[in-house]
DOZA-117996 format. One record per atom (N, C-alpha, C, O, CB): residue number from 1; residue in three letters; atom name; x, z, y. Coordinates in pm, 1 decimal. Glycine has a CB too. Example, Ala and Ser with C-alpha at 12.3 -4.5 7.8 and 13.67 -1.06 7.14 Angstrom:
# residues 2
+------+------+------+----------+----------+----------+
| resi | resn | name |       px |       pz |       py |
+------+------+------+----------+----------+----------+
|    1 |  ALA |    N |   1319.0 |    780.0 |   -569.0 |
|    1 |  ALA |   CA |   1230.0 |    780.0 |   -450.0 |
|    1 |  ALA |    C |   1320.0 |    780.0 |   -330.0 |
|    1 |  ALA |    O |   1423.6 |    846.5 |   -331.9 |
|    1 |  ALA |   CB |   1130.8 |    904.6 |   -447.3 |
|    2 |  SER |    N |   1285.0 |    708.0 |   -225.0 |
|    2 |  SER |   CA |   1367.0 |    714.0 |   -106.0 |
|    2 |  SER |    C |   1290.0 |    787.0 |      3.0 |
|    2 |  SER |    O |   1340.9 |    803.9 |    113.8 |
|    2 |  SER |   CB |   1408.4 |    572.5 |    -59.8 |
+------+------+------+----------+----------+----------+
# end
This chain:
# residues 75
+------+------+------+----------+----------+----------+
| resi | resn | name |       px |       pz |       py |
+------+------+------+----------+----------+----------+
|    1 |  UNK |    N |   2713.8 |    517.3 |   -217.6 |
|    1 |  UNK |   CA |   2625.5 |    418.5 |   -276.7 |
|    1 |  UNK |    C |   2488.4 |    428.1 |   -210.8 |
|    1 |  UNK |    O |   2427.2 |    534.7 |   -217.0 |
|    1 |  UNK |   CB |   2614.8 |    438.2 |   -429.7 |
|    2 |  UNK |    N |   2436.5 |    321.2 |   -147.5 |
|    2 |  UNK |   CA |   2307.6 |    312.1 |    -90.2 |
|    2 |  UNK |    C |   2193.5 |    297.9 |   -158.7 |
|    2 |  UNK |    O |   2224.0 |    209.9 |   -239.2 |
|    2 |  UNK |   CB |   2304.6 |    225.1 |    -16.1 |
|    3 |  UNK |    N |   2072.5 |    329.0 |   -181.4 |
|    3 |  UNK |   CA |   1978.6 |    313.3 |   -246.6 |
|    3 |  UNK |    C |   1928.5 |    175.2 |   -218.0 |
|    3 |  UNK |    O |   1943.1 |    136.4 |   -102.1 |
|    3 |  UNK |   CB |   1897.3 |    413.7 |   -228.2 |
|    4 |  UNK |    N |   1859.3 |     76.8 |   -323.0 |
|    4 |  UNK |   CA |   1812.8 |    -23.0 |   -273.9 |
|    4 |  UNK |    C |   1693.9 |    -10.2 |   -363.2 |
|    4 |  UNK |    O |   1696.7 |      1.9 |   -485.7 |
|    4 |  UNK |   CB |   1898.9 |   -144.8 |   -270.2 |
|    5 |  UNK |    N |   1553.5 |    -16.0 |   -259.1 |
|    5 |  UNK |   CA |   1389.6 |    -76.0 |   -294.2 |
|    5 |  UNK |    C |   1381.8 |   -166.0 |   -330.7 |
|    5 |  UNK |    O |   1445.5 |   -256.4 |   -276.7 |
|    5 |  UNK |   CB |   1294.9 |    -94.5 |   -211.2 |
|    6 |  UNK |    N |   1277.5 |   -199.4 |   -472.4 |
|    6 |  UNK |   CA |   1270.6 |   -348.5 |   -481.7 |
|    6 |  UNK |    C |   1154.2 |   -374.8 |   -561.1 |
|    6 |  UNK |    O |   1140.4 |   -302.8 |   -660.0 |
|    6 |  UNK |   CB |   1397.2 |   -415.8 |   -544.1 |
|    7 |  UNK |    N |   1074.1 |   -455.8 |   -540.8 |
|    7 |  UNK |   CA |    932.6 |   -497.9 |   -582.5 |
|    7 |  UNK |    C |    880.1 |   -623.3 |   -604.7 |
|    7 |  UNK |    O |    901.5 |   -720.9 |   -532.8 |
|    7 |  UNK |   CB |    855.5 |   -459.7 |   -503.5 |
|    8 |  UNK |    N |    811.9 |   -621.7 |   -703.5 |
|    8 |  UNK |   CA |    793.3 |   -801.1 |   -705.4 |
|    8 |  UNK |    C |    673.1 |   -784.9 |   -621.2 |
|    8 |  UNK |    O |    599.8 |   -686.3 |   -629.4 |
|    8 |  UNK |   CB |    759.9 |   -901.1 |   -879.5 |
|    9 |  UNK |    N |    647.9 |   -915.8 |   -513.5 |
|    9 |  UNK |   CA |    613.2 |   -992.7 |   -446.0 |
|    9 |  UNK |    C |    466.6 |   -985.6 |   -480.8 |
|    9 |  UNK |    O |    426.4 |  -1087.1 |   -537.8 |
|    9 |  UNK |   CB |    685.6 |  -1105.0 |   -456.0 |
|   10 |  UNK |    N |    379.4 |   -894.2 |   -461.4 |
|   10 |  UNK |   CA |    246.8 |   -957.9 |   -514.4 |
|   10 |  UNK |    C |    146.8 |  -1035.7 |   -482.6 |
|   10 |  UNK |    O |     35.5 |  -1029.2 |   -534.8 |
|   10 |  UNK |   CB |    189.6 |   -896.5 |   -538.6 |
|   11 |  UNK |    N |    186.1 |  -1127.5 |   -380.3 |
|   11 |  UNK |   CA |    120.5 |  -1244.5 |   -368.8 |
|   11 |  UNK |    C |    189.7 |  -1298.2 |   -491.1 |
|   11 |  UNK |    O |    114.7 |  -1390.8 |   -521.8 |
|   11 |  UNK |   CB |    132.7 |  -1324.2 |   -228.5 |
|   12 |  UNK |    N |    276.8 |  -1296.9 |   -570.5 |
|   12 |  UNK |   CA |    311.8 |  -1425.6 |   -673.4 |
|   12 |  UNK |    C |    400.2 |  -1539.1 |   -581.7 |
|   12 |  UNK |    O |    484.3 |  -1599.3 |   -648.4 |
|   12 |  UNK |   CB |    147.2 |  -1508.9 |   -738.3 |
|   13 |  UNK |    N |    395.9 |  -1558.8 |   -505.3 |
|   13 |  UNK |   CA |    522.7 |  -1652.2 |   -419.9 |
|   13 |  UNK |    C |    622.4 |  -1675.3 |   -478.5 |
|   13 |  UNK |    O |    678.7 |  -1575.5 |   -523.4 |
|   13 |  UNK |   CB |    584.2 |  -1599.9 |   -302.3 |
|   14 |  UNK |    N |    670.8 |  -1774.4 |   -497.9 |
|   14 |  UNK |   CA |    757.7 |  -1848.3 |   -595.1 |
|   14 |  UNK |    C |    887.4 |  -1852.6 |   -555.6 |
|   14 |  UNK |    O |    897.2 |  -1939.5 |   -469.0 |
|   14 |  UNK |   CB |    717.6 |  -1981.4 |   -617.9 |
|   15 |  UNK |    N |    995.9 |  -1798.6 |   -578.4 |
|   15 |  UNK |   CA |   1121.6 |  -1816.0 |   -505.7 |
|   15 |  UNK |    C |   1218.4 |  -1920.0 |   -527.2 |
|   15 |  UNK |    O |   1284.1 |  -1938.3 |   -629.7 |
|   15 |  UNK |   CB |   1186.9 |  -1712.9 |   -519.3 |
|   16 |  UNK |    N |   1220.9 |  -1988.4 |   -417.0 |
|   16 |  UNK |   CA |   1284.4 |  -2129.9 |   -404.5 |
|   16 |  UNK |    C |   1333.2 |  -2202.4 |   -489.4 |
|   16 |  UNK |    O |   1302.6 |  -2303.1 |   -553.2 |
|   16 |  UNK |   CB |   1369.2 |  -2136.2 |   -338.1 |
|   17 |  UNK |    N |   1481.7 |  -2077.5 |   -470.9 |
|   17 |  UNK |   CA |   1590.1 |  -2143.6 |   -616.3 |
|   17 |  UNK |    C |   1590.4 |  -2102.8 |   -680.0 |
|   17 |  UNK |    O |   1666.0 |  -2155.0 |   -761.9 |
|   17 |  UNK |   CB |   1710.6 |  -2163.3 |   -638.6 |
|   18 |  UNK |    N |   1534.6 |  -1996.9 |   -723.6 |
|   18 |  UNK |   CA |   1506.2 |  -1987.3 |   -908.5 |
|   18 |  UNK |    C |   1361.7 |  -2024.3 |   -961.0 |
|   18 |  UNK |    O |   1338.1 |  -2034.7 |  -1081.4 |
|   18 |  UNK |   CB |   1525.5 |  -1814.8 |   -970.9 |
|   19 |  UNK |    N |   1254.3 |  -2045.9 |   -850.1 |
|   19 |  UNK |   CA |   1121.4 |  -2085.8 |   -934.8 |
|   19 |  UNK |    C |   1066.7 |  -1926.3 |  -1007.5 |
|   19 |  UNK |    O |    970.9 |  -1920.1 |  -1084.5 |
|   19 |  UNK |   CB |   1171.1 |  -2224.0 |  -1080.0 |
|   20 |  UNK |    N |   1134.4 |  -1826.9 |   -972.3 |
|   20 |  UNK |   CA |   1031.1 |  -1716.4 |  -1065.9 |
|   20 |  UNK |    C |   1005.2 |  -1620.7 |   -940.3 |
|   20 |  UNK |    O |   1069.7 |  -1629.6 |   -835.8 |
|   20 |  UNK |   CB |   1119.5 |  -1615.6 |  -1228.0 |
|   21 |  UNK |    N |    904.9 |  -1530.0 |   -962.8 |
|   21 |  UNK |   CA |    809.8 |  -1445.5 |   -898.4 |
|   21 |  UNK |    C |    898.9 |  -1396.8 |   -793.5 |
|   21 |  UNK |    O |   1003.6 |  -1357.5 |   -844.8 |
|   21 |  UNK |   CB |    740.9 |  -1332.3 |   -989.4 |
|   22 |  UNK |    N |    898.2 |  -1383.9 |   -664.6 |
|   22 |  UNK |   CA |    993.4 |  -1378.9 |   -511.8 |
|   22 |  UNK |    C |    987.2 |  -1173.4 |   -543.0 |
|   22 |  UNK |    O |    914.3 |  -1098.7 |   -608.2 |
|   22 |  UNK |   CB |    867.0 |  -1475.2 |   -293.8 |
|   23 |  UNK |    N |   1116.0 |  -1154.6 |   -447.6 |
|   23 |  UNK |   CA |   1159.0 |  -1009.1 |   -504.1 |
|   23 |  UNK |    C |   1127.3 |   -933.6 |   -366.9 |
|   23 |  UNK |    O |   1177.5 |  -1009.2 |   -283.8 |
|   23 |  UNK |   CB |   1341.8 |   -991.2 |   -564.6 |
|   24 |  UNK |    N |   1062.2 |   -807.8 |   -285.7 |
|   24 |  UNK |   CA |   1060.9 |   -767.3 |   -155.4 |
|   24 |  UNK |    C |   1188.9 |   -680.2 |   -195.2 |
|   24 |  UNK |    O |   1217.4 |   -658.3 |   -313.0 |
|   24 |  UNK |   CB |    915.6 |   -694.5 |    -90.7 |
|   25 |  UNK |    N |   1270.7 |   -627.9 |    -77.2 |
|   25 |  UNK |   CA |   1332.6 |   -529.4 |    -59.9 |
|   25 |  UNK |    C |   1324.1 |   -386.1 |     28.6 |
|   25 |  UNK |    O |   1256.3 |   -395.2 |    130.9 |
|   25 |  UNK |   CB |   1408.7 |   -583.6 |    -41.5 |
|   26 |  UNK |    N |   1381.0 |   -264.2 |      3.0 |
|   26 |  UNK |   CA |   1417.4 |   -190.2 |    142.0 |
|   26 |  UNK |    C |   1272.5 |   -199.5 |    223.6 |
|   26 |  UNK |    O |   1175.2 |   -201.7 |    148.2 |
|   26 |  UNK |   CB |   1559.0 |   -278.0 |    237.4 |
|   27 |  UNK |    N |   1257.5 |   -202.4 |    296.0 |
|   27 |  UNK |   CA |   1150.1 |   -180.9 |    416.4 |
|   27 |  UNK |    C |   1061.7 |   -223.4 |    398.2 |
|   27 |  UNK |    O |    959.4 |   -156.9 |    414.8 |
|   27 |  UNK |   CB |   1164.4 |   -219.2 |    532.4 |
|   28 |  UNK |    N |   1055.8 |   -355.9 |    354.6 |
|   28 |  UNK |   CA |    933.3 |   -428.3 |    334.6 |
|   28 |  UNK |    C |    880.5 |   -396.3 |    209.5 |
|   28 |  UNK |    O |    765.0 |   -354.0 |    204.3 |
|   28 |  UNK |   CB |    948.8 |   -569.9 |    345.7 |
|   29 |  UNK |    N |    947.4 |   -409.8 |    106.8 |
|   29 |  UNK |   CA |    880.7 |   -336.8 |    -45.4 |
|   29 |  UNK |    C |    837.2 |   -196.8 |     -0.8 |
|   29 |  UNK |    O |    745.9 |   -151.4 |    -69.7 |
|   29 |  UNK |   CB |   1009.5 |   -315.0 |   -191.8 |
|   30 |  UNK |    N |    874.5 |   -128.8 |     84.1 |
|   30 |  UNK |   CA |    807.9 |     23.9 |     85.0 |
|   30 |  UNK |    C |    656.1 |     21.6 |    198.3 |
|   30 |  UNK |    O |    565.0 |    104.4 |    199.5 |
|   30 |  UNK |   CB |    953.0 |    155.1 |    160.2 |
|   31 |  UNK |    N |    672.5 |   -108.8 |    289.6 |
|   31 |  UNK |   CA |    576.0 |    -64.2 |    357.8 |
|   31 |  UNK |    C |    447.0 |   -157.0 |    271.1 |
|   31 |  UNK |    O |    328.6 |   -123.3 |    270.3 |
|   31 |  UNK |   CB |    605.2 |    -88.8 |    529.2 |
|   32 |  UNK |    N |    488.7 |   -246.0 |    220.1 |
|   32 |  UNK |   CA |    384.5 |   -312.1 |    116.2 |
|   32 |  UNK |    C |    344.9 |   -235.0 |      7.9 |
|   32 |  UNK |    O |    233.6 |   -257.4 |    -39.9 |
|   32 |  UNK |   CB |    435.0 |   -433.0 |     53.7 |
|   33 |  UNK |    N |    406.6 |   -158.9 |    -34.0 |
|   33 |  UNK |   CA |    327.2 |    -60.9 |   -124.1 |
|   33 |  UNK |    C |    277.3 |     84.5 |    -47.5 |
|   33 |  UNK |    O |    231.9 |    179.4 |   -111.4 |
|   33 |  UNK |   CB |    429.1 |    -22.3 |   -255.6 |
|   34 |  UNK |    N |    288.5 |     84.2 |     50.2 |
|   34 |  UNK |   CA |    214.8 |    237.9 |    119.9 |
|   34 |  UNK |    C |     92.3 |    134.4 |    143.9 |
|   34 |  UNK |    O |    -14.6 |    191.0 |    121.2 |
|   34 |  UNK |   CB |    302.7 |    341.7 |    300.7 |
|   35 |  UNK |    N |     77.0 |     -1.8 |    183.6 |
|   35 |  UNK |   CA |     -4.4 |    -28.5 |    278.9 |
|   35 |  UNK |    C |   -171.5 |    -87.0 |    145.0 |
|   35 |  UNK |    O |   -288.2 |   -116.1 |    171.1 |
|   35 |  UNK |   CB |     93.1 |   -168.3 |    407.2 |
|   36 |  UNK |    N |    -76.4 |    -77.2 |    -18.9 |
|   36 |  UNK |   CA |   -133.7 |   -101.9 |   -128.1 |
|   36 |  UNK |    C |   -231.6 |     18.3 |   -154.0 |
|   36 |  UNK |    O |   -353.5 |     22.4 |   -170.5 |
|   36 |  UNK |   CB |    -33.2 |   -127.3 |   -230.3 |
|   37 |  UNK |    N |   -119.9 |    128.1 |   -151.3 |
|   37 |  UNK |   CA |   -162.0 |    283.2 |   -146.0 |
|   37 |  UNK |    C |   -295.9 |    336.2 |    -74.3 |
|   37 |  UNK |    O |   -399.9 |    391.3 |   -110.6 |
|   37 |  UNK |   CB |    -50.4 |    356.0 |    -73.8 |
|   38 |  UNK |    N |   -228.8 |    282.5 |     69.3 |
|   38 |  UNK |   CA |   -354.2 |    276.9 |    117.0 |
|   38 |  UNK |    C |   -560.8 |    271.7 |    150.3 |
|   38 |  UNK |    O |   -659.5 |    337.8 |    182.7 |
|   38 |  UNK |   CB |   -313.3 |    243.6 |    123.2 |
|   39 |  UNK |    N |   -488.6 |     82.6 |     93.1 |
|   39 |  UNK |   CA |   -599.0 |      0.7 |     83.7 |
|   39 |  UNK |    C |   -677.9 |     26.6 |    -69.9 |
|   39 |  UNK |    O |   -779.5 |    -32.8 |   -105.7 |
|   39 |  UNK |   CB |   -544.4 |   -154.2 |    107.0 |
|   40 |  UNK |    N |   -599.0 |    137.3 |   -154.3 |
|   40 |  UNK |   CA |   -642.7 |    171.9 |   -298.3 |
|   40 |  UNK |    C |   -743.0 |    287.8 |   -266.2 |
|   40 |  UNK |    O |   -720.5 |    376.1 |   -183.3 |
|   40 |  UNK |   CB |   -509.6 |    221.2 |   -406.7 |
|   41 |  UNK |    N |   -866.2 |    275.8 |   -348.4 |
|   41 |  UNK |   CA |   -950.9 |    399.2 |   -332.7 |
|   41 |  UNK |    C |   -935.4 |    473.8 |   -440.8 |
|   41 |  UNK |    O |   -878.7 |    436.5 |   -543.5 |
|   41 |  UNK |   CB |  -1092.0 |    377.0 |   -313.4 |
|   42 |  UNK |    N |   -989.4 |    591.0 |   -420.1 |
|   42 |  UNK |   CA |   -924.1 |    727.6 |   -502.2 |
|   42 |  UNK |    C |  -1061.9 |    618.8 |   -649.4 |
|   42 |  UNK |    O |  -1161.5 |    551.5 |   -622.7 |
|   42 |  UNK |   CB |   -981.8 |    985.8 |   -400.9 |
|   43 |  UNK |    N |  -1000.4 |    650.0 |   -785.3 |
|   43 |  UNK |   CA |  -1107.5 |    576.8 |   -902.1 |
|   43 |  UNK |    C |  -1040.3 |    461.3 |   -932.0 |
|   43 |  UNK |    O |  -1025.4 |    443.4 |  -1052.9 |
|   43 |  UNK |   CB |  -1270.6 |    533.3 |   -851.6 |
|   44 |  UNK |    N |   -993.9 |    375.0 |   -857.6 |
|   44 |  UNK |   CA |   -986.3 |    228.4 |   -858.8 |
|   44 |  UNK |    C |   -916.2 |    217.0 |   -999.8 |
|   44 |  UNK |    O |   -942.2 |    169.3 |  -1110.3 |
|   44 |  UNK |   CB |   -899.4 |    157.0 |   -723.8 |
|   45 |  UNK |    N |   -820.7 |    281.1 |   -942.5 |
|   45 |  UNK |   CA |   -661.7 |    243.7 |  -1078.8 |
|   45 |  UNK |    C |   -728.0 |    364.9 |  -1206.9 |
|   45 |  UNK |    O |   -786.8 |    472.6 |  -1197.9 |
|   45 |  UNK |   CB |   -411.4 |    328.4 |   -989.1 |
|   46 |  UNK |    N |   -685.9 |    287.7 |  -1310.6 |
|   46 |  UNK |   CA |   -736.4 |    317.7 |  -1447.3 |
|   46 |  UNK |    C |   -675.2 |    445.3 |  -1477.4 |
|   46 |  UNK |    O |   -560.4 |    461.4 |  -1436.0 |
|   46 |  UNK |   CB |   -701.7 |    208.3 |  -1557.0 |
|   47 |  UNK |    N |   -733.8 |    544.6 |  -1545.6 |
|   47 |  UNK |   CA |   -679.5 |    627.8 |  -1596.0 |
|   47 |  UNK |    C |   -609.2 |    765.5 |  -1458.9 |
|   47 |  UNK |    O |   -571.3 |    882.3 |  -1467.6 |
|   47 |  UNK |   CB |   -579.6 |    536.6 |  -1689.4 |
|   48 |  UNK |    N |   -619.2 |    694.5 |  -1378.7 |
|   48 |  UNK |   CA |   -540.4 |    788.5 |  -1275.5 |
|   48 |  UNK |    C |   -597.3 |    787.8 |  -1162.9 |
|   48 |  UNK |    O |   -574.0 |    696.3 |  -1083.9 |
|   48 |  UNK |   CB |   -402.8 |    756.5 |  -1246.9 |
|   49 |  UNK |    N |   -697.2 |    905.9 |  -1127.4 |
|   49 |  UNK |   CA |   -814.6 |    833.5 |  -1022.4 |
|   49 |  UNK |    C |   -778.8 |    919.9 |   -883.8 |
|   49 |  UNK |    O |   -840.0 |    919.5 |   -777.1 |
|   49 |  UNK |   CB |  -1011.9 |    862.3 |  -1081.6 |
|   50 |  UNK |    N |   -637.4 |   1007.4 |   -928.6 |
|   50 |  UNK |   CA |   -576.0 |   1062.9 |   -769.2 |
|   50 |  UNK |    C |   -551.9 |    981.3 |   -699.6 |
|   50 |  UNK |    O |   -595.7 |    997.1 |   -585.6 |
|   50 |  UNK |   CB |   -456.0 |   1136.0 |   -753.3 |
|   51 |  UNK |    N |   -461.3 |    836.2 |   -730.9 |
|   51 |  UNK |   CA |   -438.5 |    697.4 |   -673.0 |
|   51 |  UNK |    C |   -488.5 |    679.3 |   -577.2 |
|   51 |  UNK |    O |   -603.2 |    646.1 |   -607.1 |
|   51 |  UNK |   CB |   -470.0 |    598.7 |   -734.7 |
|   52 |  UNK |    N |   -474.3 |    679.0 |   -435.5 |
|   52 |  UNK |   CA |   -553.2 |    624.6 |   -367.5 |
|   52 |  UNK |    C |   -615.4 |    749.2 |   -247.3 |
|   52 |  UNK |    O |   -604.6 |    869.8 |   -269.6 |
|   52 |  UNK |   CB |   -651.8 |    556.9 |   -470.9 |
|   53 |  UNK |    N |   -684.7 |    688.7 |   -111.6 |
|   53 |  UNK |   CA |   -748.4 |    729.7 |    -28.7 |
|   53 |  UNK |    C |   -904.1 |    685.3 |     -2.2 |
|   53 |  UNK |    O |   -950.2 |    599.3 |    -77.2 |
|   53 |  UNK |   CB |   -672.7 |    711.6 |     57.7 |
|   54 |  UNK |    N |   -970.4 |    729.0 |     80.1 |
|   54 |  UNK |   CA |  -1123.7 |    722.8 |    134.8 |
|   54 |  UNK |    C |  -1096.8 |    671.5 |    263.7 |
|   54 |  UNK |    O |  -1190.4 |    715.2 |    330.6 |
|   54 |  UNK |   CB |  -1213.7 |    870.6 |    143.0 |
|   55 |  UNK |    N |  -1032.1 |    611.9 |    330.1 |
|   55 |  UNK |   CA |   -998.2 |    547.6 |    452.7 |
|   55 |  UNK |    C |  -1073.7 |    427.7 |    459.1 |
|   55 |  UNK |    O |  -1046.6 |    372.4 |    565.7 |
|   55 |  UNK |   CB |   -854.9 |    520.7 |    466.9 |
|   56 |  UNK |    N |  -1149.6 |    367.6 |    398.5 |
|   56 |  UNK |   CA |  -1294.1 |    259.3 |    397.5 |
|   56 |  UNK |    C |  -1418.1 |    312.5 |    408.7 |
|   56 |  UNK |    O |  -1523.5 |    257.1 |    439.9 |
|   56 |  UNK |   CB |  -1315.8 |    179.2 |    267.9 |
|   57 |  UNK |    N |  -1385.5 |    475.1 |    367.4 |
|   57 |  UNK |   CA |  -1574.4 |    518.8 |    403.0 |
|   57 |  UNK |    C |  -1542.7 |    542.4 |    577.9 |
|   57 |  UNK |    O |  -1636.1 |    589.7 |    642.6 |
|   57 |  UNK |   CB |  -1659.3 |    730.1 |    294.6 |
|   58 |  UNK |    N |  -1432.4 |    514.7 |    640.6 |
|   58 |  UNK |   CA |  -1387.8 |    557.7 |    785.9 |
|   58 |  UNK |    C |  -1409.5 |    467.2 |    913.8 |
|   58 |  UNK |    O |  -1432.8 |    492.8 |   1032.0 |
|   58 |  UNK |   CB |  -1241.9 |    579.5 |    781.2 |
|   59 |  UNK |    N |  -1384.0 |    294.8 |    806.5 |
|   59 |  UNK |   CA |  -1367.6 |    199.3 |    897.5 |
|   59 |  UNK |    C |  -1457.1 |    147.2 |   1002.5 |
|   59 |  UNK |    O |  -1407.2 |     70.3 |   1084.7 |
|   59 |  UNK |   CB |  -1340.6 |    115.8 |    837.6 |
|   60 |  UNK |    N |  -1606.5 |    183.8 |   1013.8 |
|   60 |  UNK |   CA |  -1644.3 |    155.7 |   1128.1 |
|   60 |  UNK |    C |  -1672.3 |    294.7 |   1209.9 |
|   60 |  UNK |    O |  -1748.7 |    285.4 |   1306.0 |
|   60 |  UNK |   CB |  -1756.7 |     63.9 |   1113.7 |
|   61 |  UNK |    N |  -1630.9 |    389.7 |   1187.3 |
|   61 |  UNK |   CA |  -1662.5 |    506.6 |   1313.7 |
|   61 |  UNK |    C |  -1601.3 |    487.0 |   1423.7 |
|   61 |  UNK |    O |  -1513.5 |    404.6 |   1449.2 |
|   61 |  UNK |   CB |  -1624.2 |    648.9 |   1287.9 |
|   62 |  UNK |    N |  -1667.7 |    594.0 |   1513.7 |
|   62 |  UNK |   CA |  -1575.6 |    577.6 |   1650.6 |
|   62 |  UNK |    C |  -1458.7 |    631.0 |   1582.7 |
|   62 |  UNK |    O |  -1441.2 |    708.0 |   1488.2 |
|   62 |  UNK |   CB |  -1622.6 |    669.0 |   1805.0 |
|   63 |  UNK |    N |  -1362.2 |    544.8 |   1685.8 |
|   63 |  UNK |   CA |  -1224.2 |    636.6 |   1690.9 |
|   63 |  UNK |    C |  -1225.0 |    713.1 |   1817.5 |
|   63 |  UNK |    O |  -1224.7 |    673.4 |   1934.1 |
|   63 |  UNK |   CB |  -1080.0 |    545.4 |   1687.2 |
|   64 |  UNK |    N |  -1226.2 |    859.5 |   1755.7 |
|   64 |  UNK |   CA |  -1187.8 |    940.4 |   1860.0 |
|   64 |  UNK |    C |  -1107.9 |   1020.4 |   1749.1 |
|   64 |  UNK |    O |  -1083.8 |   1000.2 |   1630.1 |
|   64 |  UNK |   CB |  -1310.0 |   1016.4 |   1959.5 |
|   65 |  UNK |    N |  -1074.4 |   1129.8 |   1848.8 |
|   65 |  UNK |   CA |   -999.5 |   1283.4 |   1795.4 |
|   65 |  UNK |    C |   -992.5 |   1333.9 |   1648.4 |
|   65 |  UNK |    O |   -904.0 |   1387.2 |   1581.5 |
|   65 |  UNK |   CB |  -1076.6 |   1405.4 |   1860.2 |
|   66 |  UNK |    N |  -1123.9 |   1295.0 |   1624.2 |
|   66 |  UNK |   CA |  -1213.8 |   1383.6 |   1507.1 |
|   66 |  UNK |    C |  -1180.5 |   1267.0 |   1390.2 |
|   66 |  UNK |    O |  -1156.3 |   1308.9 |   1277.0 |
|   66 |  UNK |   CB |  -1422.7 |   1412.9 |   1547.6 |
|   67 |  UNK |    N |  -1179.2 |   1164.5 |   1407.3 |
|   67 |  UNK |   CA |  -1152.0 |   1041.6 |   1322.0 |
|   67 |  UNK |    C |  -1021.5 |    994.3 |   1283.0 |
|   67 |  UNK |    O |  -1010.2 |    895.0 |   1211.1 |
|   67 |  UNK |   CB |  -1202.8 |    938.7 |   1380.6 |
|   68 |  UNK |    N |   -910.3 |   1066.6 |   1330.8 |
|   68 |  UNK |   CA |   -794.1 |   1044.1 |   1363.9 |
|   68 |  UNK |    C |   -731.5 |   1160.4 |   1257.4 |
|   68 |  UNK |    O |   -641.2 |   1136.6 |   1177.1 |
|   68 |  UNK |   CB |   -770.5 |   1052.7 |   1527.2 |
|   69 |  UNK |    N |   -788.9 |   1272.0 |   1271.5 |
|   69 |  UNK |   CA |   -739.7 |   1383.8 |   1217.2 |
|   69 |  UNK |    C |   -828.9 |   1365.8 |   1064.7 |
|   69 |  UNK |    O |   -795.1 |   1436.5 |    969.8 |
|   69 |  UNK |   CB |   -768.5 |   1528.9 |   1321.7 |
|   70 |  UNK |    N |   -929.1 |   1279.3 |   1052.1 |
|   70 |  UNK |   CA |  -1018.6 |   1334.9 |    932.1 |
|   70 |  UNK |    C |   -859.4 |   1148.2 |    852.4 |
|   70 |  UNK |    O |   -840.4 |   1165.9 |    732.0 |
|   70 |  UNK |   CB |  -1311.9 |   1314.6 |    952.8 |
|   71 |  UNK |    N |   -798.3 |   1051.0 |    892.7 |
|   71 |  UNK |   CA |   -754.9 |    988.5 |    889.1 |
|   71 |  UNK |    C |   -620.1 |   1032.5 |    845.7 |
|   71 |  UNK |    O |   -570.4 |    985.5 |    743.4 |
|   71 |  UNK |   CB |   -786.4 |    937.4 |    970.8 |
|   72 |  UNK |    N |   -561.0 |   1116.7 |    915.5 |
|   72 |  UNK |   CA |   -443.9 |   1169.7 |    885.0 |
|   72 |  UNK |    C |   -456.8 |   1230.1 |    772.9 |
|   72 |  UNK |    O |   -377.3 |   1209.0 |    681.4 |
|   72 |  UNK |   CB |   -394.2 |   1246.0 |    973.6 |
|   73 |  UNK |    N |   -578.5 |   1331.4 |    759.2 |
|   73 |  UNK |   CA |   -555.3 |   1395.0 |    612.2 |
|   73 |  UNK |    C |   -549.9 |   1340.4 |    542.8 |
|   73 |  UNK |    O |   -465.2 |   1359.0 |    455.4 |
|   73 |  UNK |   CB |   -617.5 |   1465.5 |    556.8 |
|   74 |  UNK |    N |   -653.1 |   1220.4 |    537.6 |
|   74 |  UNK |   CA |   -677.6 |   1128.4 |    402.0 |
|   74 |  UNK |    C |   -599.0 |   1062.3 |    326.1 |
|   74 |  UNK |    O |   -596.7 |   1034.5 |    206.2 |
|   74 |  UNK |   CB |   -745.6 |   1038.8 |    417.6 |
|   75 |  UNK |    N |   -508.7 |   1033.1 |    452.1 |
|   75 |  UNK |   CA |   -382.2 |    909.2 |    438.3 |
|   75 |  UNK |    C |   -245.8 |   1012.9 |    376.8 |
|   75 |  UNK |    O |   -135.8 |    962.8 |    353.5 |
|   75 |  UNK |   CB |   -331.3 |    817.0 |    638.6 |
+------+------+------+----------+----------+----------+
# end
């Protein structure tokens, strides 16, 4: 038995033939929620303020070596 990912759509996108909230699967539901994960700062989400990374206090440095590795940890 294979595992199957599955997430509602959070743009809200309307699915064709049934008209209710469109479903992601597998790959795409997982990389849309790492990429949520991501873009979430540690505070944001209520009650649970581990949620999340500092990868926006990052976005205009150089990228070098040092930015890459302070990136990896964060992420």
């Amino acid at each position: 038995m294979s595992t199957v990912y599955q997430d509602l759509d959070l743009n809200f996108s309307a699915n064709p033939l049934t008209g209710d909230v469109s479903i992601s699967y597998d790959k795409d539901s997982i990389n849309k929620n790492l990429r949520y994960l991501i873009l979430t700062q540690n505070g944001e989400v209520p009650y649970n303020p581990s949620i999340g990374c500092q990868v926006h206090g990052l976005m205009f440095e150089i990228l070098d070596q040092t930015t890459l590795t302070i990136m990896k940890r964060t992420i």
